[in-house]
N, CA, C and O of each residue as an XYZ file, in Angstrom:
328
protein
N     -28.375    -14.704      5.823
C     -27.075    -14.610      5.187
C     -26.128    -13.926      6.161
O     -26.550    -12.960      6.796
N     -25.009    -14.309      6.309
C     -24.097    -14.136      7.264
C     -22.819    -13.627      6.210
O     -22.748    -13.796      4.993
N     -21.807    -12.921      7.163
C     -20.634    -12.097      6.497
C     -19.682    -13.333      5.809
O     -19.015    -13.555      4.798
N     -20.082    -13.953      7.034
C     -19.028    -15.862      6.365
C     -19.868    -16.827      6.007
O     -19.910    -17.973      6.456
N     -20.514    -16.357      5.218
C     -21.402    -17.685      4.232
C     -20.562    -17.331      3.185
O     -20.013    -16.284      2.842
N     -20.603    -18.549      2.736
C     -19.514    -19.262      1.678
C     -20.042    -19.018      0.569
O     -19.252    -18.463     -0.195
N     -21.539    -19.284     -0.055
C     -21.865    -18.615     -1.120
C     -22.210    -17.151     -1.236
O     -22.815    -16.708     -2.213
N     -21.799    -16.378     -0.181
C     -21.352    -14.791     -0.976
C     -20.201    -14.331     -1.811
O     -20.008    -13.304     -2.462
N     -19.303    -15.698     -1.530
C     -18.019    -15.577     -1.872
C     -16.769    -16.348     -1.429
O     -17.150    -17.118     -0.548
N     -15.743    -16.463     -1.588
C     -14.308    -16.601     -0.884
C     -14.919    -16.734      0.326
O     -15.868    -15.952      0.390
N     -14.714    -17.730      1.831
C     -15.218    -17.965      2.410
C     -13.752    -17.314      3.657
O     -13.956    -16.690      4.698
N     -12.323    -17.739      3.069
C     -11.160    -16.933      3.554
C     -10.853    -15.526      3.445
O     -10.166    -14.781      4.145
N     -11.697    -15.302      2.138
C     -11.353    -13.889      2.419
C     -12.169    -12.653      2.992
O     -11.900    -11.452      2.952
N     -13.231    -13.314      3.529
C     -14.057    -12.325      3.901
C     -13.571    -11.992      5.128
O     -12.889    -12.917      5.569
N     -13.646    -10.908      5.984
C     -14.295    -10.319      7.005
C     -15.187    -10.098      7.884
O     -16.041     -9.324      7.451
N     -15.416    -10.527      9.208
C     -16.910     -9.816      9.288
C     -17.047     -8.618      9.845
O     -16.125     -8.042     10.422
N     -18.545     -8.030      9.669
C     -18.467     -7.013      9.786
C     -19.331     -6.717     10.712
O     -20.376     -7.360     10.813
N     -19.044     -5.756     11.483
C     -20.229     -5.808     12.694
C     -21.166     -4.429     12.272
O     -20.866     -3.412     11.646
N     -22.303     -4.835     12.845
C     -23.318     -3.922     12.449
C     -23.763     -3.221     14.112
O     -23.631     -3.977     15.075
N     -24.188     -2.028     14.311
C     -24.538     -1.569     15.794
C     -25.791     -1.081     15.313
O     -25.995     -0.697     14.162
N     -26.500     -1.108     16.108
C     -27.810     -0.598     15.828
C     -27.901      0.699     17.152
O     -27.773      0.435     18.348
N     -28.148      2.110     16.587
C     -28.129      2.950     17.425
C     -29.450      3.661     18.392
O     -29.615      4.175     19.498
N     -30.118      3.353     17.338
C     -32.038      3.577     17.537
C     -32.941      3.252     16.861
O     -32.906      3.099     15.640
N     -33.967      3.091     17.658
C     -34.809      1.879     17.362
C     -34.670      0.581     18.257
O     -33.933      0.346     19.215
N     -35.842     -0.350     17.475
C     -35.783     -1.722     17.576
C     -36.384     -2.555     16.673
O     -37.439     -3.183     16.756
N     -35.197     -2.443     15.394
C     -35.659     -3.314     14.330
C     -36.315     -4.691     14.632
O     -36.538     -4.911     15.823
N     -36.544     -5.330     14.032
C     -37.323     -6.446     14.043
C     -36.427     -7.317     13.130
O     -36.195     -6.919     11.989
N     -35.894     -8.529     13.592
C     -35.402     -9.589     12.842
C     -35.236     -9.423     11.699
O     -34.157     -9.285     11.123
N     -36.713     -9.419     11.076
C     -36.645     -9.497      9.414
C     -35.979     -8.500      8.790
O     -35.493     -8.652      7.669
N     -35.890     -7.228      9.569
C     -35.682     -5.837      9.251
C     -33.820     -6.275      9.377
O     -33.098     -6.353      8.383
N     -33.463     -6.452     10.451
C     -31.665     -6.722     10.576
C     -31.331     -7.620      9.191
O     -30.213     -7.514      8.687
N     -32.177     -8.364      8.693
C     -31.532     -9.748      8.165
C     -32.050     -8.797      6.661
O     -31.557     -9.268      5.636
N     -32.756     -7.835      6.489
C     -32.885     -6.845      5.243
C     -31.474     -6.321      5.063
O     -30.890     -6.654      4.032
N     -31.050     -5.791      5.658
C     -30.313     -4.578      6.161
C     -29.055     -5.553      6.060
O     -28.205     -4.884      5.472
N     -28.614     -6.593      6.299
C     -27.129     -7.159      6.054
C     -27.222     -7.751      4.563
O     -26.384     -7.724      3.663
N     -28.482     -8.278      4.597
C     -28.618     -8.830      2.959
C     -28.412     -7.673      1.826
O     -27.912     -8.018      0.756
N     -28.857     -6.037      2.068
C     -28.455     -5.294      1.427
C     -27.021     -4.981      1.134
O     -26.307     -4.974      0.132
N     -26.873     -4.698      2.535
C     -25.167     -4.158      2.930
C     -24.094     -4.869      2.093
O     -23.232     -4.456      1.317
N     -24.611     -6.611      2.714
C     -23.145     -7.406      2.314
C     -23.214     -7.221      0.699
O     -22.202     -6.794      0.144
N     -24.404     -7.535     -0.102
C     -24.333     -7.690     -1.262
C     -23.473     -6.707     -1.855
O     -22.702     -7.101     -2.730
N     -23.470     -5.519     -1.538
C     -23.035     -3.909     -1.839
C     -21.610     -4.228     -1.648
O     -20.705     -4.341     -2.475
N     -21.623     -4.362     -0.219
C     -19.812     -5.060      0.196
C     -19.332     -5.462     -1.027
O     -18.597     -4.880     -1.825
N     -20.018     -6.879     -1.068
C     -19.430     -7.980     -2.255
C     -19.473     -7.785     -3.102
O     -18.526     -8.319     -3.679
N     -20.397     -6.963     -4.087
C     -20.150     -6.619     -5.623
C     -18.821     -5.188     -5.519
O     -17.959     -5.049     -6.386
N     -18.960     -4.185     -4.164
C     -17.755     -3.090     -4.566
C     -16.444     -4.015     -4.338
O     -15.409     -3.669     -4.907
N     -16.446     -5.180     -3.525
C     -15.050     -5.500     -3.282
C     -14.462     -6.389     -4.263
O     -13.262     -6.663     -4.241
N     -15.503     -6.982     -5.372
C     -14.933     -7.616     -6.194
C     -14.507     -6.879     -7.170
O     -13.407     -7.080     -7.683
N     -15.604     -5.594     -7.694
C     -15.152     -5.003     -8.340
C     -13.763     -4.198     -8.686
O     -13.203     -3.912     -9.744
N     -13.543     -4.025     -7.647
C     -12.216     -3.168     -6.763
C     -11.061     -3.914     -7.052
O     -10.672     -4.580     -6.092
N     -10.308     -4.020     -8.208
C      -8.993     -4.054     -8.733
C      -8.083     -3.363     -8.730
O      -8.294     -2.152     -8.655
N      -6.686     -3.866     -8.813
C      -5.878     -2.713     -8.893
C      -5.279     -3.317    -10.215
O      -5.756     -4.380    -10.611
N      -4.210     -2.682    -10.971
C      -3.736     -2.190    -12.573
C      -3.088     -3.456    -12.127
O      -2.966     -3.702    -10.927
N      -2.666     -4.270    -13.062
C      -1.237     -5.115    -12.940
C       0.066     -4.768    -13.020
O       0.982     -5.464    -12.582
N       0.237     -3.357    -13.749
C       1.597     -3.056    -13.583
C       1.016     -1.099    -13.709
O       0.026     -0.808    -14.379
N       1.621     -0.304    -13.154
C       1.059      1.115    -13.226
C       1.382      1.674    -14.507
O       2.507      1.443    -14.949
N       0.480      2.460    -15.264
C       0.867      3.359    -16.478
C       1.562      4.476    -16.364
O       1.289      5.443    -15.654
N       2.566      4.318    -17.150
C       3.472      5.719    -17.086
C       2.862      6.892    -16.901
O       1.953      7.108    -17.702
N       3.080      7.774    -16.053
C       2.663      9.191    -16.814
C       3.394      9.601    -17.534
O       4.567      9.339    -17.803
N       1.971     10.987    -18.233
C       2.598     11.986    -19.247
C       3.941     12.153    -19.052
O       4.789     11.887    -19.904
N       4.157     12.569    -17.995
C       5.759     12.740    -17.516
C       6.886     12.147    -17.842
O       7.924     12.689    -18.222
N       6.663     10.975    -17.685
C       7.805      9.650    -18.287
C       7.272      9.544    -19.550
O       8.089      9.072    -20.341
N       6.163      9.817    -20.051
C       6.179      9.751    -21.456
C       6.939     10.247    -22.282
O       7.651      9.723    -23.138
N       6.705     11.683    -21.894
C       7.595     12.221    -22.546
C       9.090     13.037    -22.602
O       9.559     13.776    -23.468
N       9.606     12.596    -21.351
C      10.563     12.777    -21.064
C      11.659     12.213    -21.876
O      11.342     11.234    -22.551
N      13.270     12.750    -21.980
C      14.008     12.373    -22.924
C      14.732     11.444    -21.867
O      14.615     11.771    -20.686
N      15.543     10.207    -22.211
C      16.187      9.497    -22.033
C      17.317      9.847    -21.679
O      17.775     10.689    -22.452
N      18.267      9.473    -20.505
C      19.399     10.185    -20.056
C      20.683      9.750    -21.510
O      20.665      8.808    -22.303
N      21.640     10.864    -21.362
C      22.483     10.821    -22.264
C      23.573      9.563    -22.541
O      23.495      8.695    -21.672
N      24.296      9.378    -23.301
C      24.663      8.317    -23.158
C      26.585      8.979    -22.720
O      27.153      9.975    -23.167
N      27.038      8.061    -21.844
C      28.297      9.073    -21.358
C      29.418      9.298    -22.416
O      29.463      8.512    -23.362
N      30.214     10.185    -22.342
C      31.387     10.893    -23.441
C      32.146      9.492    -23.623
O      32.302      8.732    -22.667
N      32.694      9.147    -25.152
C      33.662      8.613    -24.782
C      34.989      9.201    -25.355
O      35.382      9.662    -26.427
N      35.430      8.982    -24.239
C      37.023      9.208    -24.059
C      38.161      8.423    -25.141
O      39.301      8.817    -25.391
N      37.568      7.370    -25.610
C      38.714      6.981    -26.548
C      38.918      7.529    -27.488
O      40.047      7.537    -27.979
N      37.396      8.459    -28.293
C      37.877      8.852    -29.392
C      38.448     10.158    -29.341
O      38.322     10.954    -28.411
N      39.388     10.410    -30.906
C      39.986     11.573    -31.115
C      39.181     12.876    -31.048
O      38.167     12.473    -31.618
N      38.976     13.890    -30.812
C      38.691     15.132    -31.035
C      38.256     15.273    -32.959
O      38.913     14.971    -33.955
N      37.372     15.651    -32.851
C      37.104     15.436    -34.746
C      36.976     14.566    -35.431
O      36.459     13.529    -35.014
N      37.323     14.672    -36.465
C      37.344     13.737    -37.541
C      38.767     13.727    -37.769
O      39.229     12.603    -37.573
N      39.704     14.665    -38.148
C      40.830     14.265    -38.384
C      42.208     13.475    -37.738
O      43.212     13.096    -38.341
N      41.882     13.374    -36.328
C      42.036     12.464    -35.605
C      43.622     13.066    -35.281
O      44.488     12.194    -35.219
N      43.900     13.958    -35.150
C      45.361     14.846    -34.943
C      44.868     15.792    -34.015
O      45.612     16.666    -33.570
């Protein structure tokens, strides 16, 4: 299984990913363990990995009051309108 095999997924949207091996000398079967683990891990966190469709307010904007609405000027002073 390879990073761009098509049945892990989206075949455009993958990546590949390089693997280094620092010590040792795995053995074939052992590398082809070791990506078959990895990618799977890859591919189930990256599908999982959504973001919100639109963000939830915070508390903050929750409950915050609404700006005022501006003076108006046409009307009279009071009620009696003098």
């Amino acid at each position: 299984m390879s990073a761009t095999d098509p049945s892990a997924g989206e075949a455009d949207s993958v990546t590949p990913v390089r693997l280094d091996v620092v010590r040792g000398a795995p053995t074939p079967e052992e590398l082809a363990a070791v990506i078959a683990v990895v990618g799977e891990a890859y591919a189930s966190e990256a599908a999982s990995a959504v973001a919100e469709d639109a963000p939830r307010p915070s508390p903050w904007q929750l409950s915050a009051r609404s700006l005022r609405h501006p003076l108006r000027r046409d009307l009279e002073w009071g009620s009696y309108g003098g």
